[in-house]
C-alpha positions in Angstrom: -20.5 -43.5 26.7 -20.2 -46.1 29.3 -21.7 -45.3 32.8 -21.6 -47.5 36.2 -24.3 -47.6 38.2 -23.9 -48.4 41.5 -25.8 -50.2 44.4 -27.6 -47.0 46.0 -28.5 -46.9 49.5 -32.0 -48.1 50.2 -32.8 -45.9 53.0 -31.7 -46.5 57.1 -28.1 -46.6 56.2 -28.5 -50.1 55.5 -24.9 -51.3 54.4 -25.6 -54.2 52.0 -28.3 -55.6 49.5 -29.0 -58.9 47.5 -29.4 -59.0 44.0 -33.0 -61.2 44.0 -33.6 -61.0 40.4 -32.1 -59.1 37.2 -35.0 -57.5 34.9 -32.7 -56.9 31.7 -30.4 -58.3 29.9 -26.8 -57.6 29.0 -27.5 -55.9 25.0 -31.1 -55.0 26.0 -32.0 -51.5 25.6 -33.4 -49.7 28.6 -35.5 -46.4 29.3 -34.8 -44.4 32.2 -36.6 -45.3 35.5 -37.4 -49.2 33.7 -36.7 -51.7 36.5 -33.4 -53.2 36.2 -33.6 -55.4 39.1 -34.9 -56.2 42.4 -32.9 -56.4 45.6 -33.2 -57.4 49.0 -31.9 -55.1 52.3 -32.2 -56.6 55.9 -36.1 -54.9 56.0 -37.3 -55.2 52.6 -37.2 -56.1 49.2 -36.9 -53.1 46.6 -37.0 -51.8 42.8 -34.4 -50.2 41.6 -35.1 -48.0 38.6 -32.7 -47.2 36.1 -31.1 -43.9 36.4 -30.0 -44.0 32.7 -31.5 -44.4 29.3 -29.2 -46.8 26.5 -28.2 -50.0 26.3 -27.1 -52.7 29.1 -23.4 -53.3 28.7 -22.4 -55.2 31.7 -23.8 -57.1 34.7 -21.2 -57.0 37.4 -23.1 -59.2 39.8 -25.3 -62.0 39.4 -28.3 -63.1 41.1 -28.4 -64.5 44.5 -25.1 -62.0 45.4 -24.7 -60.2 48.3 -23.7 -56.5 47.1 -22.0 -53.6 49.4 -23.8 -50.3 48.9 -21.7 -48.1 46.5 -20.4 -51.5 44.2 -20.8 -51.2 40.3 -23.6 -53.3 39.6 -24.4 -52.6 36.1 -23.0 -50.5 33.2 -24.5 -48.8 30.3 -23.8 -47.7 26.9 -25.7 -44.4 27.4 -27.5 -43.1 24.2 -28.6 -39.1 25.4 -25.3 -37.9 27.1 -27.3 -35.0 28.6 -29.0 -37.3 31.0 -28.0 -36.6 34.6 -25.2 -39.0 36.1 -25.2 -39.6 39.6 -22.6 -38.3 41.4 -19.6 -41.0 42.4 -20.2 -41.9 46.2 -17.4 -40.3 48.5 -15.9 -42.2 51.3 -18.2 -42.6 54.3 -20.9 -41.1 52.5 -24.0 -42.5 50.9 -25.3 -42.3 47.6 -29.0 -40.5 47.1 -31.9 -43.3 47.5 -34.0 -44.1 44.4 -36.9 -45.9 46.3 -39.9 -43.7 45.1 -39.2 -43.9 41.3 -41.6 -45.1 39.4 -41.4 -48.2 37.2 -42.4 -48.5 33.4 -45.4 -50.6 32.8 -46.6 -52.5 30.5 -49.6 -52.1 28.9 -51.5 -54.3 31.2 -50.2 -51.9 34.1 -47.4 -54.5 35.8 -43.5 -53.8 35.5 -41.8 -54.9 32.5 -39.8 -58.0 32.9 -36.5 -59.5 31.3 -35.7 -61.6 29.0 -33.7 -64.9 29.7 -30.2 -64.1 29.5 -28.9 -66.1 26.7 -32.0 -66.7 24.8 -32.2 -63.6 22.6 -32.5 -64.4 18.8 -29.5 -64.9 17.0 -28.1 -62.1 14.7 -28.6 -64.1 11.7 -32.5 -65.3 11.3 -33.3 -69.2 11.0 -36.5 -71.3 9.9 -38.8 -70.9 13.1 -39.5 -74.0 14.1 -43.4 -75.7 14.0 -45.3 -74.7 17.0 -46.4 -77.2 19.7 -47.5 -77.1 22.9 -45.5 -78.1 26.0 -46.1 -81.7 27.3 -46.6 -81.4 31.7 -45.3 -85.3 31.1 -42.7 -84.5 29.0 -39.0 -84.2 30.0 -37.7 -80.4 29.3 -35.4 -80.0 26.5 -32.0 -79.0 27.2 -31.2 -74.9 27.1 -29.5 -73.7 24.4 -26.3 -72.1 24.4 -25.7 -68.8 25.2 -24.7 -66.7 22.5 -21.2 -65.2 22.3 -22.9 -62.1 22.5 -26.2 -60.5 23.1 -28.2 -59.0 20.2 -31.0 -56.5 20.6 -34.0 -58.4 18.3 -37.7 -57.8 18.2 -38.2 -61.2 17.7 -39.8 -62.7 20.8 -37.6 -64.0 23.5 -38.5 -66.8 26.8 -38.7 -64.9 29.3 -37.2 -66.6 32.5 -39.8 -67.6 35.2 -39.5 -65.1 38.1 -38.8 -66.2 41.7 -36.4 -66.1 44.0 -32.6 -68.1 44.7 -33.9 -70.6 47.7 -37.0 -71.4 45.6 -35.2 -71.9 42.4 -32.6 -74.3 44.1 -35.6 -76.6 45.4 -37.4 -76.6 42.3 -34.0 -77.8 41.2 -33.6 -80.5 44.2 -37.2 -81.5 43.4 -36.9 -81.9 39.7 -39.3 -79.6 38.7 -39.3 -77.4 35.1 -40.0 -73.6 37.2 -40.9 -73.1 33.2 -44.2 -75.2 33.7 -45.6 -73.5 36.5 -48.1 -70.6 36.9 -46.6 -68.1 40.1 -48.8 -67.0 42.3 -47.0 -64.9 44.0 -47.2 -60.8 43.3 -46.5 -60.0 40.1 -46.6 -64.2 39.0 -43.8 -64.5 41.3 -43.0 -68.3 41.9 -43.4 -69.2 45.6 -42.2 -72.2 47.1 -46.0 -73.0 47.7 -46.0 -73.3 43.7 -43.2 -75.4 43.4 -44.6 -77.9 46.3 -47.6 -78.0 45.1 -46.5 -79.3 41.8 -44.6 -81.9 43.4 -47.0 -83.5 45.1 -49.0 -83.4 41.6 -46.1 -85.5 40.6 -46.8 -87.5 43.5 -50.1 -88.5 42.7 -50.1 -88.7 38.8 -46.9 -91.3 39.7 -49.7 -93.0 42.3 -46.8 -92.4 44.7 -49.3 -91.8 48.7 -48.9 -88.6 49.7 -49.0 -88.7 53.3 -48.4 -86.3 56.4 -44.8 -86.8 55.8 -44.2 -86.5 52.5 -47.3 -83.3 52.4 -44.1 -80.7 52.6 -40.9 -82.2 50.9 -37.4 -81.9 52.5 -34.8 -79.6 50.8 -32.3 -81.2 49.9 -28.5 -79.6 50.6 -25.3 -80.0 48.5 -23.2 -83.0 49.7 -20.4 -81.0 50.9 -22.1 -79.3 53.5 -24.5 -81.9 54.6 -22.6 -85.0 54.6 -25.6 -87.6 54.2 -28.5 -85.1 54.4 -29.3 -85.2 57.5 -28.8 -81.4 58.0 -29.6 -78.2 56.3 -27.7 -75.1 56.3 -29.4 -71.8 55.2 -27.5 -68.6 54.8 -28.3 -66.4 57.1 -29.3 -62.8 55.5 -32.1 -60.7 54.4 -34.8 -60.4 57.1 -33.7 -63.0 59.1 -30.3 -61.4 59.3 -31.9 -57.8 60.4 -34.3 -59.6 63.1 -31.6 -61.3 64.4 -29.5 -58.7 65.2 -31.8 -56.2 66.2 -33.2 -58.5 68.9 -29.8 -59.3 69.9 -29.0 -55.7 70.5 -32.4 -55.1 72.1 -31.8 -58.1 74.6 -29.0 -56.9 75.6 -29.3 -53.2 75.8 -32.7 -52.5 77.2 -33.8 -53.9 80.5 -36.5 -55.7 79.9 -39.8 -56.6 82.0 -42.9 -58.3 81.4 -46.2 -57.8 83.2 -49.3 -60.1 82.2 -52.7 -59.5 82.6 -55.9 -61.8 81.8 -59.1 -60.1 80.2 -62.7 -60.7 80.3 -63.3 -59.5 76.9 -66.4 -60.7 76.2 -68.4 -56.7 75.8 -65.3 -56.3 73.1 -66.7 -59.4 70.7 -70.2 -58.7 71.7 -68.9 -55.2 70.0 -67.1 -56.4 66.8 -70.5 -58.7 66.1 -72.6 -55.6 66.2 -69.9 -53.0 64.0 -69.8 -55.8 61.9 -73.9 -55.6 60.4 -73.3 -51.7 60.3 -72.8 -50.5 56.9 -70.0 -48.1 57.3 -67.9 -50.9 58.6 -69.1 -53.5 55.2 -65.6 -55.2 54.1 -63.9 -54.1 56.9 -62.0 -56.7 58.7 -62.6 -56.2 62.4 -60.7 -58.4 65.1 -59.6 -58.2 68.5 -56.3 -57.0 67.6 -57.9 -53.7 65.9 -59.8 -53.1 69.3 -56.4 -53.9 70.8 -54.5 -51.5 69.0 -57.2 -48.8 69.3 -56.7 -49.2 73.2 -53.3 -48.7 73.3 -53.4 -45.4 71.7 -56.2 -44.3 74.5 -54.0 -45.6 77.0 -50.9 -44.0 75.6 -52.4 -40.6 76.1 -52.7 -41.1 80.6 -49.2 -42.8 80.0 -46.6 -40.9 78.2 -43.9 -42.7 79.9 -44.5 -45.6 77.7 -44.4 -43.9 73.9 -40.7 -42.6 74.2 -37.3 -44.3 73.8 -34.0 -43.8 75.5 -31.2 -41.4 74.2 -27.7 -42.8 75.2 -25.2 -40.5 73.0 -27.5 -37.5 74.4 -28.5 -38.6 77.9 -31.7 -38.0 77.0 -35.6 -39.3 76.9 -37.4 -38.6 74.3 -41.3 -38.7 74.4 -43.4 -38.7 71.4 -46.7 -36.8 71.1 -47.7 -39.2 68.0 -48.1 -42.9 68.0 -46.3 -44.9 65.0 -48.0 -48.2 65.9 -45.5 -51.0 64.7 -48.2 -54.6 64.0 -45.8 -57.8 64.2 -46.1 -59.5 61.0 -45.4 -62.6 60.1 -44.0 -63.6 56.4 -42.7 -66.0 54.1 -39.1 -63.9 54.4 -39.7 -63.8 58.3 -40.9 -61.4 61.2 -41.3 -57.6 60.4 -42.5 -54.8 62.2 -44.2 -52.3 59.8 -46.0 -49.3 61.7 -48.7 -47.4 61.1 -47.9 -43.5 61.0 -49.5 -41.5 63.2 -52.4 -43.8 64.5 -53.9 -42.1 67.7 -55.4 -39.5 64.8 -57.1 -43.1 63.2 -61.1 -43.9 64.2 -61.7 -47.4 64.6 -62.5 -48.3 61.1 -59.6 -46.0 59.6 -57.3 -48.7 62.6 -59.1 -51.4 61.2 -58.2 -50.5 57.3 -54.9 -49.6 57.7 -53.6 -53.0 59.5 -55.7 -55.2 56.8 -53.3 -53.5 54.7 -50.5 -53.9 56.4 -50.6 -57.7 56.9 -51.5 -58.0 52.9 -48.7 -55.5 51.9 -45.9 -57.3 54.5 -47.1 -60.9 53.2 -46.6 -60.5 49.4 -43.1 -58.5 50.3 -44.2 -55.5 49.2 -43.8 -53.4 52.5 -41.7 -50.0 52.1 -38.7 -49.5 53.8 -39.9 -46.2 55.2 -42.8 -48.4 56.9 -40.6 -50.3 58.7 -38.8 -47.4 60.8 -39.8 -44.9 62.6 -42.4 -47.4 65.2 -42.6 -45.9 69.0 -44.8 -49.0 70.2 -46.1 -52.4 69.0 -48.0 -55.2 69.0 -48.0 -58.9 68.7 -50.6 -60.7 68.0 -49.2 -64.0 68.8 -52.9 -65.2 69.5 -53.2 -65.8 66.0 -51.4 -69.2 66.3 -53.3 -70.3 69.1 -50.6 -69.1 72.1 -52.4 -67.7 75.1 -49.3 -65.4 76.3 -45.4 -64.6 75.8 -42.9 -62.1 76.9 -41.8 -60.5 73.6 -38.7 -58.7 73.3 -39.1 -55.1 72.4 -38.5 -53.6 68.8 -35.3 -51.9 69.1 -36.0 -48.1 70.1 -39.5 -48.5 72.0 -40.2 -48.7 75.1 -43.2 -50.9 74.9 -44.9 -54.0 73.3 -47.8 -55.6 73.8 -48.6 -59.1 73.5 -52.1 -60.1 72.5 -53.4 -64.0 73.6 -55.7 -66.1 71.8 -59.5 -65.4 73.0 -60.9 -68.2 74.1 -64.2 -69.6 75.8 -64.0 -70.5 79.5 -65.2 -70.5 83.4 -65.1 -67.5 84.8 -66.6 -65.5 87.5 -69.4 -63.1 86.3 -71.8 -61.1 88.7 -71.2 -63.1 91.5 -71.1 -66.9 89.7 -69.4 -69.1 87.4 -70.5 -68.3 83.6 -68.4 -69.5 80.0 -66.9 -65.9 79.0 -64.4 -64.9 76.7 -61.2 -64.5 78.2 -57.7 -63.2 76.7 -54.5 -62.6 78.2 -52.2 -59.3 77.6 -48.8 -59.3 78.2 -46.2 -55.8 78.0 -42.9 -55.8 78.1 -41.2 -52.8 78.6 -38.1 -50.7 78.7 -37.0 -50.8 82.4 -34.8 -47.4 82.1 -37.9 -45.7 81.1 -41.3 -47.1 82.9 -41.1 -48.3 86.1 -43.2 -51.6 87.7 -46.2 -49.1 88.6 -46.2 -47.2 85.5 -46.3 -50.3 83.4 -48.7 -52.2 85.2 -51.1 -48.8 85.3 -50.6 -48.6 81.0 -51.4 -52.1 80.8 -54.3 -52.0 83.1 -56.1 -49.4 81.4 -56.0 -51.2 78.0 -57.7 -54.1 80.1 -60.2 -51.7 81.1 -60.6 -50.7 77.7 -61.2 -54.5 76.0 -63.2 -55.6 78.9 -65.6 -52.5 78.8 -65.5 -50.6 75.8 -67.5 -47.8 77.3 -64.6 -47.2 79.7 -63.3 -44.8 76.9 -65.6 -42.4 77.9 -64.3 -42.1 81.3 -60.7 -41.7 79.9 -59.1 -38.8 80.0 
């Protein structure tokens, strides 16, 4: 019996999805909850387990396509009929979300993953061919055909080297065999790091100079859209798509205001240096964003005003008596704001934990899509990349982000002189419907308090 499945929604209502990768095969047999591919929403990029067991019939879409939630995207040839079918989506209503099934290992523990389409052994066996190894020098040898049909074989099949569209097309620019090269990406996904880094092993087994120029190489467009090459289009979708248009609609909806404020923060690194020797906090990564982040709960509790969000359809604010603390994180896909639940219930080093894993789980695209709603304030650590200050524009909802600067070392007054200190500068923006001038510069104010004196937390209420 042949069954559709079709493109679920991912959580948020999101609306559309890209098909990043297909994990089986058109003839391949699959189990129920195997991966069968791995899409991309406008927050995150996603699983999807099959909801049937049997074999693959069809694949409606191929990889790289931008899919509407509720399209067929793949059909089966079911084998046990008693399996339940999802129910066919209704008009203006969404399908149940499958984030949350498990996928089928392998036996080392990592998701299975497909075979090249087109590769599979051919119905009728043949001589296997001598074994050699690949030559790194040697040109690769053109694909075979595809068959006129899939067969299902347990002879072994190439499996196709996983990454995604953009980095396949400049591997393709850049003339090099994706096949040859070890991903080092989750799951030995191929990132463009990999395939520039084998160029410019190209470079210098050719004895071509690599120098500051040629150290990242340009992509290369089709002719059509770039006339001489002088220009690049890139589609714009995915995160970028999502940031986009949430920062357009937060520009333009929510009054904003920015207030700056510049830190001695020298007790709060004298601090970090001396957690850092104590046991408990061994492999803990501790950094003035954690301290940071730890103060804006504190403060949140004397300023209320600042952890809510404004209710047009009900004409109403809404203030939260939990903090979901959204950290600013940028990644290879682009910015994202995954939040920590609940994090004025988090000690210091429980703070400091749950960011490391935030920033690793965000940069190797692995961040849930439940992580990244449901934020009431957030940071930016734009000091990171060496910026002293910005006015950033709040995540769409809050009433509040902070900015953190770059520390740095210079002149300050101290006890009545001049001495080198350790000086950082905070910036908020904030939702002007909300918190007013005072009320903002009062939140902001006591976080200062709290990173230039850390004891000051003991005379907060």
């Amino acid at each position: 019996m042949i069954r559709e499945f079709r493109l679920p929604d991912l959580g948020e209502g999101l609306t559309e999805s890209e098909i990043l990768s297909w994990r089986v095969a058109e003839g391949q047999l699959v189990t129920l909850n195997q991966v069968i591919a791995e899409v991309e929403t406008a927050k995150a990029v996603v699983e999807l387990p099959s909801p049937f067991e049997g074999v693959v019939a069809r694949l409606h879409e191929a990889e790289g396509t931008v899919v509407e939630v509720g399209k067929p995207i793949i059909s089966f040839d079911v084998i046990d009929t008693d399996v339940p079918v999802p129910a066919e989506p209704e008009p203006q209503r969404r399908q149940p979300t499958l984030v949350g099934y498990g996928a089928e290992p392998d036996r080392a523990g990592r998701p299975a993953r497909r075979a090249r389409r087109g590769l599979a052994a051919p119905a009728e066996p043949t001589p296997p061919a001598p074994a050699r190894a690949p030559s790194p020098a040697a040109a690769p040898a053109p694909a075979a055909a595809p068959a006129p049909a899939a067969v299902i074989t347990d002879a072994p099949v190439r499996e196709r080297p996983r990454s995604t569209p953009p980095v396949r097309k400049l591997a393709r620019d850049l003339g090099i065999d994706l096949a040859l090269l070890t991903g080092t990406g989750p799951q030995g996904r191929i990132l463009r790091a990999d395939v520039e880094a084998a160029r410019l092993a190209d470079r210098g087994r050719s004895g071509e100079s690599v120098t500051a120029e040629t150290a990242v190489p340009p992509v290369v467009a089709d002719a059509p859209h770039l006339g001489q090459g002088r220009e690049e289009r890139i589609p714009i979708a995915g995160i970028r798509k999502h940031t986009a248009a949430a920062m357009v609609s937060s520009a333009f909806t929510a009054p904003h205001a920015t207030v700056f404020l510049t830190v001695d923060v020298t007790a709060s690194m004298q601090l970090l240096e001396k957690l850092r020797s104590r046991k408990e906090y061994d492999g803990v990564r501790l950094t003035p964003l954690v301290l940071a982040a730890k103060a804006v709960c504190l403060a949140l509790r004397r300023h209320p005003e600042l952890n809510a969000r404004w209710d047009e359809p009900a004409r109403e604010i809404v203030r939260y008596r939990y903090v979901n603390l959204g950290i600013a994180a940028a990644t290879p896909r682009g910015l994202m704001v995954p939040n920590i639940k609940d994090a004025q219930d988090l000690g210091l080093r429980e703070l400091a934990l749950a960011i490391s894993d935030l920033a690793r789980t965000a940069r190797e695209g692995r961040t849930p899509p439940a992580a990244l709603s449901g934020g009431t304030v957030s940071i930016s650590n734009v000091g990171v990349f060496g910026v002293d200050a910005g006015t950033p524009i709040l995540n769409p909802g809050e009433a509040a982000i902070l900015a953190l600067g770059a520390v740095r070392s210079q002149p300050w007054e101290y006890e009545g002189g001049i001495a080198l200190r350790q000086v950082t500068t905070l910036s908020l923006s904030f939702d002007h419907r909300l918190v007013d001038g005072a009320e903002g510069a009062a939140f902001l104010r006591d976080i200062g308090d709290v990173l230039a004196e850390p004891a000051m937390v003991l005379a907060m209420d």
